[in-house]
C-alpha positions in Angstrom: -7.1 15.0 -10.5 -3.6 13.7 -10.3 -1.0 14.2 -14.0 -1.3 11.7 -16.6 0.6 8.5 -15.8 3.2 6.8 -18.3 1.4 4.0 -19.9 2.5 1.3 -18.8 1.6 -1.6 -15.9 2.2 -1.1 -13.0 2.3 -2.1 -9.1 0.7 0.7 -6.8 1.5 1.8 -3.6 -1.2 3.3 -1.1 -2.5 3.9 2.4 -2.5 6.7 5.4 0.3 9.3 5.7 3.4 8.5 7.1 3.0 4.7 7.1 6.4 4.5 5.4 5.3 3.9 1.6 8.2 6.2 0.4 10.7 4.3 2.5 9.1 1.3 1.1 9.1 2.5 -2.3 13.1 3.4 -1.8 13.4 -0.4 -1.4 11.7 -1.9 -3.4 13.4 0.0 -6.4 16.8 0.8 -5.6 15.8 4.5 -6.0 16.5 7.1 -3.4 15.3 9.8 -4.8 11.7 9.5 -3.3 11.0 12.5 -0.7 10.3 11.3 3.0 9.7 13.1 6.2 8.5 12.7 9.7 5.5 15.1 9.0 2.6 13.3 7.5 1.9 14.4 4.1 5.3 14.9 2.4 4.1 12.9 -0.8 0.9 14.7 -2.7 1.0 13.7 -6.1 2.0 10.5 -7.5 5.6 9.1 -7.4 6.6 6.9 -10.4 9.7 4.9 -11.5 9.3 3.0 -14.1 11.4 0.8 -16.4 10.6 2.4 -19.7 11.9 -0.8 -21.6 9.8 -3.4 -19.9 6.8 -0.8 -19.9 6.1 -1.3 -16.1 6.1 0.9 -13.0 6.1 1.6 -9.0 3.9 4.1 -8.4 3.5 6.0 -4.6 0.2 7.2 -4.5 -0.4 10.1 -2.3 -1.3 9.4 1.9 -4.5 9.6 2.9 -6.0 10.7 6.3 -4.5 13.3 8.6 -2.0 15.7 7.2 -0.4 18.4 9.3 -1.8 21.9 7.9 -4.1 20.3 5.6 -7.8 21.4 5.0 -10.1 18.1 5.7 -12.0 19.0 2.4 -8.2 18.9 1.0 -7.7 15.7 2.2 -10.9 14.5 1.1 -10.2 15.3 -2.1 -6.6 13.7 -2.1 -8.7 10.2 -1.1 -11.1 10.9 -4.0 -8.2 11.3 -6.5 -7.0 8.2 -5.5 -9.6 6.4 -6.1 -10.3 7.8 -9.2 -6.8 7.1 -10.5 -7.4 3.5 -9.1 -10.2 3.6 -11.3 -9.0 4.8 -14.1 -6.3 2.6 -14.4 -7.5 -0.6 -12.9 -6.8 -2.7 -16.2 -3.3 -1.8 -15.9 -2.6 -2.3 -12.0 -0.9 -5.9 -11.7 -1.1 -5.6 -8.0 -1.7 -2.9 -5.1 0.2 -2.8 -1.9 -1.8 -1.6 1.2 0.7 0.2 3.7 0.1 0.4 7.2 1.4 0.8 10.3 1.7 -2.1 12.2 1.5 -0.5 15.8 -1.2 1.6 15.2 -3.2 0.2 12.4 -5.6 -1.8 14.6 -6.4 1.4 16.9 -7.0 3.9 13.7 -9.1 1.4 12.4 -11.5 1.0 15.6 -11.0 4.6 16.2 -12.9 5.5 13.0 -14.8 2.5 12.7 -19.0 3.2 13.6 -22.5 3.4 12.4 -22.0 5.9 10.1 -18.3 5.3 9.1 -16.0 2.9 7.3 -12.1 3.3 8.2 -10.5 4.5 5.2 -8.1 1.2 5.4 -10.7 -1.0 5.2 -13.2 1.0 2.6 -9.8 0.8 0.2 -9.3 -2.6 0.8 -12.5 -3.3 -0.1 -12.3 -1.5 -2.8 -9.5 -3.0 -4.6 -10.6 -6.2 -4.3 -14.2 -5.4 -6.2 -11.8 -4.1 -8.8 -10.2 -7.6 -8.7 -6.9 -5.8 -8.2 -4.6 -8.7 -6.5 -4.1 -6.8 -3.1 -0.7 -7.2 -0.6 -1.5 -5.3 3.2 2.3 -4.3 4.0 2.2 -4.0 7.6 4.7 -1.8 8.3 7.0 -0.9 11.3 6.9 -4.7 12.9 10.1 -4.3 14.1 8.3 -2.2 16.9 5.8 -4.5 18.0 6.1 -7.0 21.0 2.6 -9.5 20.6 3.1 -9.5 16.5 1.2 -12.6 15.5 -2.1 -11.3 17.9 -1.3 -7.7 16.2 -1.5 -9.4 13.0 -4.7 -11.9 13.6 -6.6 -8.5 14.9 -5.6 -6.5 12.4 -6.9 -9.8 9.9 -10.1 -9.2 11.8 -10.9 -5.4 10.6 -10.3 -6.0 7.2 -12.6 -9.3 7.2 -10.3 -11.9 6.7 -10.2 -14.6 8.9 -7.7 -15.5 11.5 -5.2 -16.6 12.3 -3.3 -14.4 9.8 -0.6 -16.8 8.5 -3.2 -18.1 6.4 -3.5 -15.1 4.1 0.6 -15.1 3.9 -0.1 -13.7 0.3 -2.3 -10.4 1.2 -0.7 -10.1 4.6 2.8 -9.1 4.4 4.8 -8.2 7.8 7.7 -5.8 7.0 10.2 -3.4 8.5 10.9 -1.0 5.8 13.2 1.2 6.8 15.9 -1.8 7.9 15.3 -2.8 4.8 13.3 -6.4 5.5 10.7 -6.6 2.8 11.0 -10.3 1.9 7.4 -11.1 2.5 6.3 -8.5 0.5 8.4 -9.6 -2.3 7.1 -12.9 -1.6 3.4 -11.7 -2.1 4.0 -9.8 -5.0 6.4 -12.5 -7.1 3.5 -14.8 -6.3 0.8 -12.7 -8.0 3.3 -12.0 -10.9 3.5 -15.3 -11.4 -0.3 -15.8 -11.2 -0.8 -13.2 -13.8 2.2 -15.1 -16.5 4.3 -11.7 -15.7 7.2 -14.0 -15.1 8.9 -11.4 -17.6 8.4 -8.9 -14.0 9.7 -11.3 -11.5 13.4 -9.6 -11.4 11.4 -6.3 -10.0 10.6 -7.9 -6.9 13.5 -10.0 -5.9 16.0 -9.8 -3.0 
């Protein structure tokens, strides 16, 4: 099980190693002081910053999936951690933010989709919305990808929603993290803020 968390609300980060949710979390705060690195992994326990005087919180959860040097049961239990802190602290989640990587979400997805198995991507998303936790997929790394809006509308597809993905402009969220072009995802998440009367939160996730 993953250390006590502050308690406080907050919004959650998530998804498969090396999708860029540390980069991500670096922008969205202001904070560099989050650890990244090209080998998946880097981030094992939960990151938080937090605003102790507005009692509310980022918090980088661990990656999921492949990690270089990592024991599968390992990994398994890193997922199962997750979810249990997801579950623990569903109550106080205003909203989660999916990560994934835009070029190679779609692929992972169908690689590990089959009879017997549920993608881990699209297990959690399900997931989060049983909890009724207002979900955000960040789909990361667009500036890399040529056919974005069919990338996008397949990507839709997997996780059940239907295209044509500009429809679901307040789960799905095209970014570029590292050159610093969140705006839709600030977009998503003032809009749930605002759903939930946490106008109060609104300066957390303006640009």
């Amino acid at each position: 099980m993953f250390e006590t968390r502050p308690d406080c609300d907050e919004v959650v980060l998530l998804g498969r190693s090396n999708v860029g949710k540390s980069t991500l979390m670096r922008e969205l705060t202001g904070h560099s002081g989050f650890t990244t690195g090209r080998k998946p992994g880097v981030t094992r326990s939960p990151n938080h910053y937090d605003w102790a005087s507005e009692a509310f919180m980022f918090t980088d959860l661990p990656g999921f999936g492949f990690m270089s040097g990592v024991e599968k049961s390992q990994r398994e239990q890193i997922k199962t951690n997750i979810v249990r802190y997801i579950e623990s602290n569903a109550d106080s989640i205003l909203a989660a933010v999916l990560v994934v990587d835009g070029k190679s979400a779609v692929e992972i997805i169908d690689r590990h989709s089959g009879p017997d198995e549920i993608p881990h991507d699209v297990e959690l998303f399900s997931f989060l919305w049983e909890l009724d936790i207002p979900t955000v997929v960040a789909v990361n790394k667009m500036d890399k990808i040529e056919h974005r809006d069919n990338q996008l509308d397949d990507l839709c597809d997997r996780l059940g929603l239907y295209p044509p993905w500009q429809q679901w402009q307040d789960t799905i969220a095209p970014i570029s993290a590292k050159r610093g072009s969140i705006e839709p995802l600030e977009e998503a998440l003032q809009s749930i803020l605002s759903e939930q009367r946490r106008d109060d939160l609104l300066k957390f996730v303006t640009w």
